[in-house]
VOGU-3710 file (C-alpha; in Angstrom, 3 decimals, decimal comma):
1> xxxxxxxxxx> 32,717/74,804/122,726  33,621/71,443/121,753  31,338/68,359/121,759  32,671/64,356/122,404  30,349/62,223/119,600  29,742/58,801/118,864  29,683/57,471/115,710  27,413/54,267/115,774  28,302/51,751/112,905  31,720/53,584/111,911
11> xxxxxxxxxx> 33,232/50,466/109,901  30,252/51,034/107,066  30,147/52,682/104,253  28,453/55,497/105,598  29,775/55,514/109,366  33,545/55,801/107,214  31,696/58,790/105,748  30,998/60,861/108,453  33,987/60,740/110,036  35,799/61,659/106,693
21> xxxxxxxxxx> 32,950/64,845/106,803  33,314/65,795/110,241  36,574/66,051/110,197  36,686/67,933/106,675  34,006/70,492/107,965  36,211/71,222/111,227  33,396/69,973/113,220  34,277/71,045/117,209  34,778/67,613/118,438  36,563/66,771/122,086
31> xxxxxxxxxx> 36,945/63,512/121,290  35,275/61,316/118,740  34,662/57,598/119,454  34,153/54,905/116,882  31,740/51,981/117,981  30,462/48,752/115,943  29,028/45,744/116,832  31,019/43,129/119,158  32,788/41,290/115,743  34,108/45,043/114,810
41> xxxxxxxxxx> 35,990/45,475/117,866  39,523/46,384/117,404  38,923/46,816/113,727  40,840/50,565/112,879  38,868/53,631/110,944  40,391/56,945/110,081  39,196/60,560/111,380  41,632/62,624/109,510  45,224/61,954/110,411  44,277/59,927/113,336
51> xxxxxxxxxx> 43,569/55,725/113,528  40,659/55,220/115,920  40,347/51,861/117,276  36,608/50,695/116,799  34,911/49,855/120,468  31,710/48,175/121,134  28,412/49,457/121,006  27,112/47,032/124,455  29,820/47,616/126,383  30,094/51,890/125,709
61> xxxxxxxxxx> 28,592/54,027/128,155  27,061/57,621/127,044  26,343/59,404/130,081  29,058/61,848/128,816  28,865/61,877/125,300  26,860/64,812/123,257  26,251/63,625/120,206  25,918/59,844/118,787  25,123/59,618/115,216  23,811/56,349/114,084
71> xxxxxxxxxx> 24,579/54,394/111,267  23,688/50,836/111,925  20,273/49,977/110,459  16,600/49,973/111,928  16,597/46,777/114,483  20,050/48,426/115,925  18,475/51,887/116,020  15,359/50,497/117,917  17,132/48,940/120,745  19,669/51,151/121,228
81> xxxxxxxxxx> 18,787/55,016/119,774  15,987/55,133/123,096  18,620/53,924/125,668  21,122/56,645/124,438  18,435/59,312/124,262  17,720/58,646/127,832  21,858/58,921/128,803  21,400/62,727/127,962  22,859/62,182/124,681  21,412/63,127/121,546
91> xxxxxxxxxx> 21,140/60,350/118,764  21,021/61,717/115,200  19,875/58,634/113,516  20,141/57,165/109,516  17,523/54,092/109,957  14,158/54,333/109,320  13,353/53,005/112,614  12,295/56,399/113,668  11,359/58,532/110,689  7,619/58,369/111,368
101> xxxxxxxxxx> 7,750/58,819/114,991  5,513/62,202/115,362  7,660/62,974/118,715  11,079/62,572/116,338  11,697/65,138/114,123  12,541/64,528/110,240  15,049/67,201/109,579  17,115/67,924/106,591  18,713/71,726/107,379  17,913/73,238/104,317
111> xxxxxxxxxx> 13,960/72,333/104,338  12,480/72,120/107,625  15,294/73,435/110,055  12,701/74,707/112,215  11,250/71,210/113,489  14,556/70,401/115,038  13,114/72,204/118,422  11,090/68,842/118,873  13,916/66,765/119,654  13,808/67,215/123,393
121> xxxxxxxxxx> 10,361/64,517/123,512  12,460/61,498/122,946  16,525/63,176/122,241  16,152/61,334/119,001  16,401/63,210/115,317  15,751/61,008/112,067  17,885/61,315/108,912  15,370/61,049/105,548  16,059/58,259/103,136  18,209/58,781/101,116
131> xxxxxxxxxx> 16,263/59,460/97,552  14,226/61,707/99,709  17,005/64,032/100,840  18,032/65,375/97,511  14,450/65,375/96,559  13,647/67,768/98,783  16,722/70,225/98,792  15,461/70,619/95,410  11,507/70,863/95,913  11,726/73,368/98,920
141> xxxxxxxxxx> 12,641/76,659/96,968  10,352/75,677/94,077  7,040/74,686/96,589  7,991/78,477/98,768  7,439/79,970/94,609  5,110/78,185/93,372  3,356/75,614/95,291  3,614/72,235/94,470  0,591/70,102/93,523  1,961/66,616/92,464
151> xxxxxxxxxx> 5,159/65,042/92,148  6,298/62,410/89,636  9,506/60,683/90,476  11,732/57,787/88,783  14,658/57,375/90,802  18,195/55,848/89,365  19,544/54,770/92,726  23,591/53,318/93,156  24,558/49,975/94,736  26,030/52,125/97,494
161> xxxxxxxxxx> 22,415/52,327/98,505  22,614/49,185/99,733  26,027/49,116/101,539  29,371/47,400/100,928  27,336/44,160/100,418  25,606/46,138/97,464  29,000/47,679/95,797  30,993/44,200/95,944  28,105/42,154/94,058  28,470/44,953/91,569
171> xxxxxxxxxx> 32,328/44,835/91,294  32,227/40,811/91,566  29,580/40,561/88,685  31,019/42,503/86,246  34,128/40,842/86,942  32,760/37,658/86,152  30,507/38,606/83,103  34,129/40,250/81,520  35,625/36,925/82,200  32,931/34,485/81,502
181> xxxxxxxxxx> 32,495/33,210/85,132  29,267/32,665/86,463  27,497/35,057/88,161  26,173/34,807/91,327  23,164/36,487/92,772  23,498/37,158/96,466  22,402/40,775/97,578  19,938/41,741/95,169  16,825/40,343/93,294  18,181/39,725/90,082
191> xxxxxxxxxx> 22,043/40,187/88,451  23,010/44,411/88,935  26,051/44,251/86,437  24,488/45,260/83,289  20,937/45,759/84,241  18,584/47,505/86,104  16,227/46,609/88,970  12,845/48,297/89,210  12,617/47,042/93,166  14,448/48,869/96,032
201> xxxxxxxxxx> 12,946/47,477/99,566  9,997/45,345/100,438  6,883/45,003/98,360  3,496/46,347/100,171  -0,226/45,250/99,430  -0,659/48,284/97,170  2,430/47,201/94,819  4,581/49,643/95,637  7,697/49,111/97,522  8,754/50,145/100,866
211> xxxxxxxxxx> 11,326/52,929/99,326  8,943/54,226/96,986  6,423/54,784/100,370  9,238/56,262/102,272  9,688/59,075/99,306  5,500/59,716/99,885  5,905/59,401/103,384  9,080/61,451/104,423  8,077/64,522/101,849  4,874/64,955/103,087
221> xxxxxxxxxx> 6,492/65,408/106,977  9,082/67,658/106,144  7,886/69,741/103,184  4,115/69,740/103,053  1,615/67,077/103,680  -0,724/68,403/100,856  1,498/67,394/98,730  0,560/64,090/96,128  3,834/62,141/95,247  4,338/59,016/93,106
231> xxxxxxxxxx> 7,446/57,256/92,641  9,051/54,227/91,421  12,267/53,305/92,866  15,099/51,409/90,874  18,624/49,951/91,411  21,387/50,800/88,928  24,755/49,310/87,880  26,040/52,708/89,629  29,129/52,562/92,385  27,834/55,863/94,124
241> xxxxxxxxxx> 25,589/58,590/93,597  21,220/58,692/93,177  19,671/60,094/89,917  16,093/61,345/89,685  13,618/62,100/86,679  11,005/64,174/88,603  8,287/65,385/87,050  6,149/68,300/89,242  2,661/70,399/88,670  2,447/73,402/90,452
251> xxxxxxxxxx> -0,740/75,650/91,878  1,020/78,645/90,423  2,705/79,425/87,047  6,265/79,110/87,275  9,001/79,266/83,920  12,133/77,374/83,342  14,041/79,962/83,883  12,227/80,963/86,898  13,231/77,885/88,679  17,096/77,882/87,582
261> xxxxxxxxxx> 17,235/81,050/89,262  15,462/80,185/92,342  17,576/77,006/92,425  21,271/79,074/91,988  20,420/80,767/94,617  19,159/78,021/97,189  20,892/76,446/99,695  22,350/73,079/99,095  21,543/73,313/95,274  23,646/73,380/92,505
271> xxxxxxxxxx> 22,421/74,276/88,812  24,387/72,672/85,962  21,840/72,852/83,086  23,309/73,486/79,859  21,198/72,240/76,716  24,503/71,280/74,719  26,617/67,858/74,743  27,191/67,383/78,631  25,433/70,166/79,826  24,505/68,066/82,619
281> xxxxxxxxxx> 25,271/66,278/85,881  25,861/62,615/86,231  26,305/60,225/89,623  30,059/60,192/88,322  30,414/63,782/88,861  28,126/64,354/92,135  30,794/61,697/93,534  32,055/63,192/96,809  30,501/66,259/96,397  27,967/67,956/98,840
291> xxxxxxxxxx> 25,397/69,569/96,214  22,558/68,366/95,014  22,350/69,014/91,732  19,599/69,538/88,940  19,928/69,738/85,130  17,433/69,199/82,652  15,097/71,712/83,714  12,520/72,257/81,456  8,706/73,375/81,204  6,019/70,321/80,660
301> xxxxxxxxxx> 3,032/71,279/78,173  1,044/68,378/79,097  0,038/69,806/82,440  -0,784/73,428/83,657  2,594/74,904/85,689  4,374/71,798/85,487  8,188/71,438/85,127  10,556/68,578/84,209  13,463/68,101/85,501  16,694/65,783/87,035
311> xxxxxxxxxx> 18,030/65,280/90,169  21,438/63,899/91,381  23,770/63,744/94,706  26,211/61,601/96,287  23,939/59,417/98,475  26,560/58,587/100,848  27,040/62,151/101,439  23,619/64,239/101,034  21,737/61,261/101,512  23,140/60,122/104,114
321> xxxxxxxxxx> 26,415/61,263/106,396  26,300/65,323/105,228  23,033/65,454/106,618  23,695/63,801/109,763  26,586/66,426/110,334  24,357/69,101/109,195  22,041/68,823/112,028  24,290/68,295/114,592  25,545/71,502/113,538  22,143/73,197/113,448
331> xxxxxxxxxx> 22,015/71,526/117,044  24,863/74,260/118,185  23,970/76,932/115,698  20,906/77,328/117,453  22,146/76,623/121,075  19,943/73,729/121,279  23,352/71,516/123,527  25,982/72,628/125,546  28,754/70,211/125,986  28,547/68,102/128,975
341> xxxx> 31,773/68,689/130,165  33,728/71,861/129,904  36,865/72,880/128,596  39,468/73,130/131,001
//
């Protein structure tokens, strides 16, 4: 069976990326078809040796296409992800527009594969944020040992984060500081080159920021809603990649060691946790990779059952376009679509 799939916002940073992972993963596409806003038309993307010529989103019709992922932000995703849904195609979507929809399902395929079933109420599945998708590839096998109480989380997050707007300010800025020029503000709060920025998102009444409530929000719908989570959010001179210090109290006593093994052998993780010089992972090294990885794992004596530990993965990839493919394959794994037109 092959499947023909759209690929809503394909000239971003993230649209670019699923195409580059669909066709690595030999996903069975018919046909794949690149669409953007009206200014994007024309503009050329790759999907492995092959230039597709970008079309526009108004003007496409879906009444034969399988799968559209989308990648264009919330106020896109609201307006179009419904009208899609209702073509007989399924949207897979990255916004937040429909995270907290209790008829959408929140699915990342190594947590909560199970809640894909629901997709049928409105044909729409929501991608997690991106700090929350390696958060949770991470907390899953340790919660099924152990039980998790309460989760403290700092979060390192890249420029990339914040799309190609995000990565040139960082690139133009420290240009300009190496060359004395002046440095302009544009995307972000205050100068990224050189410094870090405690403020991802909005700002709610409470104090907290929009991303840090998503990370509450999206764990407690996919993993367990018992579950107490603090966070605070922060933007870092990084190109790509999303680093966490997470802190977490279990119900049950759990070692160190305990949860290196656990996470070897989980799906999605990767354990590079060496107490020497480098023993570690880095954004620089999670770059392009599909693991999330943890290092740094270590028992906390200031709590009962508690555990230290840090967190990285490409957000591009993990955060964002892997796990988009990932659950449209879970979609055929489990015989969930058929193609709407047959092979010849």
């Amino acid at each position: 069976m092959s499947f023909k799939v759209a690929i809503v916002g394909a000239t971003g940073n993230v649209g670019r990326e699923m195409l580059n992972i669909l066709e690595e993963r030999g996903f069975p596409v018919s046909e794949v078809v690149a669409l953007a806003s009206r200014r994007s038309q024309g503009t050329e993307v790759s999907f492995g040796d092959r230039t597709l010529k970008v079309r526009a989103l108004d003007q496409y019709d879906f009444s034969d296409t399988d799968i559209c992922i989308m990648s264009a932000g919330g106020n896109v995703s609201k307006e179009w992800s419904p009208k899609i849904g209702k073509q007989g195609c399924v949207v897979i979507d990255n916004s937040s527009a429909f995270r907290y929809d209790q008829d959408v399902p929140l699915i990342v395929p190594e947590v909560n594969p199970d809640a894909i079933s629901l997709f049928t109420r409105k044909n729409i599945i929501a991608n997690p944020n991106c700090s929350t998708a390696q958060l949770v590839v991470a907390l899953k096998p340790l919660h099924d040992l152990a039980t998790i109480k309460r989760v403290v989380v700092a979060t390192y997050q890249s420029v990339s984060g914040a799309g190609k707007e995000g990565m040139d300010e960082l690139f133009t800025q420290t240009r300009a500081v190496f060359v004395a020029d002046q440095v302009d503000v544009k995307k972000f709060t205050k100068r990224i080159a050189f410094n870090v920025i405690p403020h991802i998102d909005v700002f709610l009444d409470d104090g907290f920021t929009k991303e840090e409530w998503k990370m509450v929000a999206e764990t407690k719908k996919m993993l367990d809603p018992k579950i107490m989570l603090t966070a605070t959010c922060v933007r870092v001179p990084v190109f790509i990649g999303h680093s966490e210090a997470v802190n977490i109290e279990f119900e049950k006593p759990i070692t160190a060691e305990e949860a290196r093994e656990i996470l070897r052998e989980a799906p999605g993780c990767q354990v590079l946790d060496k107490r020497e010089d480098g023993g570690y992972i880095t954004p620089l090294e999670s770059a392009g990779e599909d693991a999330t990885f943890i290092s740094r794992i270590r028992e906390d004596s200031t709590v009962d059952n508690g555990l230290s530990m840090w967190i990285v993965s490409d957000n591009l990839r993990k955060g964002a376009a892997l796990n988009a493919v990932q659950i449209a394959e879970l979609l055929i794994e489990r015989g969930l679509i058929q193609p709407k037109k047959k092979a010849a």
